[in-house]
C-alpha positions in Angstrom: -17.5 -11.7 -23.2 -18.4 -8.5 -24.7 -21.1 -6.4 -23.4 -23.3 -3.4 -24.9 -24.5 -0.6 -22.1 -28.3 -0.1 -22.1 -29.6 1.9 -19.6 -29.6 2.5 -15.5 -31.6 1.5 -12.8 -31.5 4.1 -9.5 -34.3 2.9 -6.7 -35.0 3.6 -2.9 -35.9 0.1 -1.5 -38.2 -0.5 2.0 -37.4 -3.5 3.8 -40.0 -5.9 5.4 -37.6 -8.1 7.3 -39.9 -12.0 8.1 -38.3 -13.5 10.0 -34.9 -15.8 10.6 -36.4 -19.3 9.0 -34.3 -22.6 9.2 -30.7 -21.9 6.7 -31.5 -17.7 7.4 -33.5 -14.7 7.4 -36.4 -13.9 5.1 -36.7 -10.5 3.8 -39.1 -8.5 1.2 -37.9 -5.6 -0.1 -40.1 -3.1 -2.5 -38.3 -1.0 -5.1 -39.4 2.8 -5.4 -39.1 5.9 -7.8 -36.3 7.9 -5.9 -38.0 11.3 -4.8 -34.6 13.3 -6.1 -33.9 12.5 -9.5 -32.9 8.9 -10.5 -35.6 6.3 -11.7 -34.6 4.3 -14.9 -32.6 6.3 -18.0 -30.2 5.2 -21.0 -27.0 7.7 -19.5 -26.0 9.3 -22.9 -22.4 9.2 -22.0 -21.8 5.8 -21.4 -23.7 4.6 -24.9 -21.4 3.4 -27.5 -19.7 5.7 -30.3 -21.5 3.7 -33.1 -24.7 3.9 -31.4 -24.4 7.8 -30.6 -23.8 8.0 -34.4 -26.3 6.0 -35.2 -29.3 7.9 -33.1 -27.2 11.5 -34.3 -28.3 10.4 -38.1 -31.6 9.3 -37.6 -32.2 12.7 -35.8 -30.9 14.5 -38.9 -33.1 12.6 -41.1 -36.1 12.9 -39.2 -35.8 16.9 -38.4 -34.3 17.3 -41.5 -31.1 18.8 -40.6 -28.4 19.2 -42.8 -25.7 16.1 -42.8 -23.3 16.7 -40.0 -25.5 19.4 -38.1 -24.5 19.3 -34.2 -26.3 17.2 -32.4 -24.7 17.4 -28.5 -24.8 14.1 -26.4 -27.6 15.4 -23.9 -30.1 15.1 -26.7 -29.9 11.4 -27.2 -31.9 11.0 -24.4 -35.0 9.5 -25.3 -37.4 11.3 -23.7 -36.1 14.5 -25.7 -35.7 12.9 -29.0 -39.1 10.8 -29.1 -40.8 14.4 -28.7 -39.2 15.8 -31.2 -41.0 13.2 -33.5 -44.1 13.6 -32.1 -44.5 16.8 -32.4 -43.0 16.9 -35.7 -46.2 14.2 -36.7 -48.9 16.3 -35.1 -47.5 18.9 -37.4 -47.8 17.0 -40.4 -44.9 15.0 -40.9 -44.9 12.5 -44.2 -44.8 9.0 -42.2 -44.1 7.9 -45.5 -40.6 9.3 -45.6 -39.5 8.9 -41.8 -36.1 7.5 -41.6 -35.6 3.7 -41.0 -34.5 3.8 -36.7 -31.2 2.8 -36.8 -30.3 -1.2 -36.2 -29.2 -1.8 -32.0 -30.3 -0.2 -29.2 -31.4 3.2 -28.9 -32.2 4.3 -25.3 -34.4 4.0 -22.6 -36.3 6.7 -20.6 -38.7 5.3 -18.1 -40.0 5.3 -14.6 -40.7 2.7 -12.1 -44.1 1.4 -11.9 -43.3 -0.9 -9.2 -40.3 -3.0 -7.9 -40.8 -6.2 -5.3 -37.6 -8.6 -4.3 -37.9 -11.9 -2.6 -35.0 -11.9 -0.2 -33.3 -15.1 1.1 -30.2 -14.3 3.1 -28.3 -17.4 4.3 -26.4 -18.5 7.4 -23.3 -19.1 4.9 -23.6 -15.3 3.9 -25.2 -15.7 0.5 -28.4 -14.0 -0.5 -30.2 -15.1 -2.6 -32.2 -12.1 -4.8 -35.8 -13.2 -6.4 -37.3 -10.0 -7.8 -39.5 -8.6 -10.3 -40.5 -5.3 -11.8 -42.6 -3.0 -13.7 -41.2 0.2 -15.8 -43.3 2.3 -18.6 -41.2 4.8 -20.7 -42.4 8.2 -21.7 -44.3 7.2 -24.2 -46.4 4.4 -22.4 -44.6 1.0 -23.5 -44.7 -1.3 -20.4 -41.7 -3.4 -20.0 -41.7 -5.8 -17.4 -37.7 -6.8 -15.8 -37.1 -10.5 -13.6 -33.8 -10.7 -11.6 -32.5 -13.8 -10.5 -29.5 -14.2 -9.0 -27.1 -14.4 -5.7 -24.4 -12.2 -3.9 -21.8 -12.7 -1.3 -21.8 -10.9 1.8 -18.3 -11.4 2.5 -18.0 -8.6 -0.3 -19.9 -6.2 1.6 -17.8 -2.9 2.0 -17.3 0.3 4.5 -17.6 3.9 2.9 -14.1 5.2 3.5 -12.8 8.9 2.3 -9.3 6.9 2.1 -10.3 3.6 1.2 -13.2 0.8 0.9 -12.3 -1.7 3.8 -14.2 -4.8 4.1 -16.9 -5.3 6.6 -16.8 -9.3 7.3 -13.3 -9.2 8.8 -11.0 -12.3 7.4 -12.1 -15.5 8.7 -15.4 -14.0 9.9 -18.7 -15.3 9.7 -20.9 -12.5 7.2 -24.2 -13.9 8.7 -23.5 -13.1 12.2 -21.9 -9.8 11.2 -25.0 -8.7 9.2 -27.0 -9.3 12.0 -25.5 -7.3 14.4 -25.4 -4.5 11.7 -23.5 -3.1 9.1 -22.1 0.8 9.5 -24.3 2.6 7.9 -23.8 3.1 4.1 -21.9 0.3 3.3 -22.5 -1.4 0.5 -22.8 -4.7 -1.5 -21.0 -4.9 -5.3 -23.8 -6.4 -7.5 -24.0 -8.8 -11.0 -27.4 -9.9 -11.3 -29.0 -12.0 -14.4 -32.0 -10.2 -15.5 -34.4 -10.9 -17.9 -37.3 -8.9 -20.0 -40.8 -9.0 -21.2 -42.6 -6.3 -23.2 -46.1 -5.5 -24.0 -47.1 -5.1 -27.5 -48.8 -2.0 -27.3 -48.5 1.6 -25.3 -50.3 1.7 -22.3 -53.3 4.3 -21.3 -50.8 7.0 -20.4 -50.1 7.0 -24.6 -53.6 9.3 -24.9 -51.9 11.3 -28.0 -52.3 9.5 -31.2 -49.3 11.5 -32.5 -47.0 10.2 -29.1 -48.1 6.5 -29.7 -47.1 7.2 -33.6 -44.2 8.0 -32.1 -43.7 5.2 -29.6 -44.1 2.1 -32.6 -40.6 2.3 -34.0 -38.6 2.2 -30.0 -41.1 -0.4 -29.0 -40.1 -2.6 -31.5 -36.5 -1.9 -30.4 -37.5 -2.6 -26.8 -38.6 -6.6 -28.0 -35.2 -6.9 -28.1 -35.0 -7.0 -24.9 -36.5 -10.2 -25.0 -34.2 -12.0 -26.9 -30.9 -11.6 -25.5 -28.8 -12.1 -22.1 -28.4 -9.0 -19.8 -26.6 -8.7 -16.6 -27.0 -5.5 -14.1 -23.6 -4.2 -12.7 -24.0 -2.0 -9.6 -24.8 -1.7 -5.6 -26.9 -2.5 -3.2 -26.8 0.0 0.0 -27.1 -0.9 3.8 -29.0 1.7 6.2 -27.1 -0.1 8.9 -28.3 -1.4 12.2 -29.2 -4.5 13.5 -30.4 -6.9 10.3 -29.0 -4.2 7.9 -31.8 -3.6 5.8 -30.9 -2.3 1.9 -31.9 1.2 1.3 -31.3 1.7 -2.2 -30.1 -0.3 -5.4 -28.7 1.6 -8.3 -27.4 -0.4 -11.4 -26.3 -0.6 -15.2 -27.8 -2.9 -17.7 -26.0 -4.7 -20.0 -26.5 -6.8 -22.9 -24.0 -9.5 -22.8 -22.7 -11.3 -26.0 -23.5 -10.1 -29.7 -26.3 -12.7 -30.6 -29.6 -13.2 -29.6 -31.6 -15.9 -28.7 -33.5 -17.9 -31.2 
């Protein structure tokens, strides 16, 4: 199935381990805005050639460049190219003649509002994710993510300078291992359903009438991502010890499939 690269996730995540219930160990986890860099961004470099083209016209149009001006990759970042038109619209700008945004998806910048995952992790080595979050992008627009989905601990692997070596040794039991603690830094390969929700307007952080101007166009781009399948590829990392709680999650979101859903 084909799939269409969106934007990434990068988050610290605290662990408030419950308690080992009947069929395994409950666990909530709360996502946070890493204090280094990271947080939620379209990577320029892994969009697709049409859509770098795509964004690379509109910019012309809307800054009236000349056709074929240079435009480098690091400026299709959203955050840089939805200033541009703001400010271009508090100088004046004709809204009358602004460009039509390109069709497809056209990048995300954005930073975790808040992040909280329902944790189930069974005696058969399955967990079992539940989670839910909150993101606003730098213009205000609230969009609001749900992942839904289950991993195998058996997959769980070792940092190694030479190789990635399995943690759960062959014919072991991943439940019992986990408990007694992963080295630190391991990690666990993710695919995770996810699913989107977006408000209709900019929130309160959109004070400047020219940046929620601005916004209007990508926000209508973001409903999109309410009407089609996504799946985020990544990692989830162990701190190691005893119940090896997660201590971060980074992952790319992808749209899966070319239609939408009606």
């Amino acid at each position: 199935m084909a799939r269409e690269y969106y934007f990434s996730i990068a988050a610290t995540a605290d662990c408030n381990f419950v308690g080992e219930v009947d069929g395994g160990a409950r666990i909530d986890l709360t996502y946070g805005q890493p204090a280094a860099g990271g947080g939620i961004s379209t990577d320029p470099s892994k969009l697709s050639t049409e859509t770098k083209r795509a964004i690379k016209d509109y910019l012309r149009a809307t800054m009236s460049l000349k056709q074929g001006a240079s435009i480098p990759d690091s400026e299709l970042i959203p955050s840089t190219y939805q200033g541009k038109m703001a400010a271009a619209m508090q100088l004046g700008y004709d809204e009358g003649k602004r460009p039509v945004l390109p069709e497809g998806w056209c990048g995300l910048q954005a930073t975790l509002r808040s992040g909280r995952v329902w944790l189930l992790v069974g005696t058969d080595g399955v967990i079992a994710f539940d989670g839910r979050m909150t993101i606003c992008d730098v213009d205000g627009i609230v969009i609001g993510a749900h992942i839904l989905g289950r991993a195998d601990l058996n997959a769980v692997v070792a940092p190694s300078p030479k190789k990635r070596e399995p943690v759960v040794p062959p014919g072991g039991d991943p439940y019992e291992t986990w408990k007694r603690g992963f080295p630190p830094h391991s990690y666990l390969p993710l695919a995770l359903p996810m699913t989107f929700d977006v408000a209709d307007y900019p929130s309160s952080d959109a004070t400047a009438q020219g940046a929620i101007d601005a916004a209007a166009p990508f926000a209508a781009r973001y409903v999109s991502l309410g009407r089609t399948f996504f799946v985020a590829v990544g990692a989830a990392t162990f701190r190691g010890g005893p119940f090896s709680h997660l201590e971060s999650v980074t992952l790319d979101v992808y749209r899966l499939g070319g239609g939408a859903l009606q």
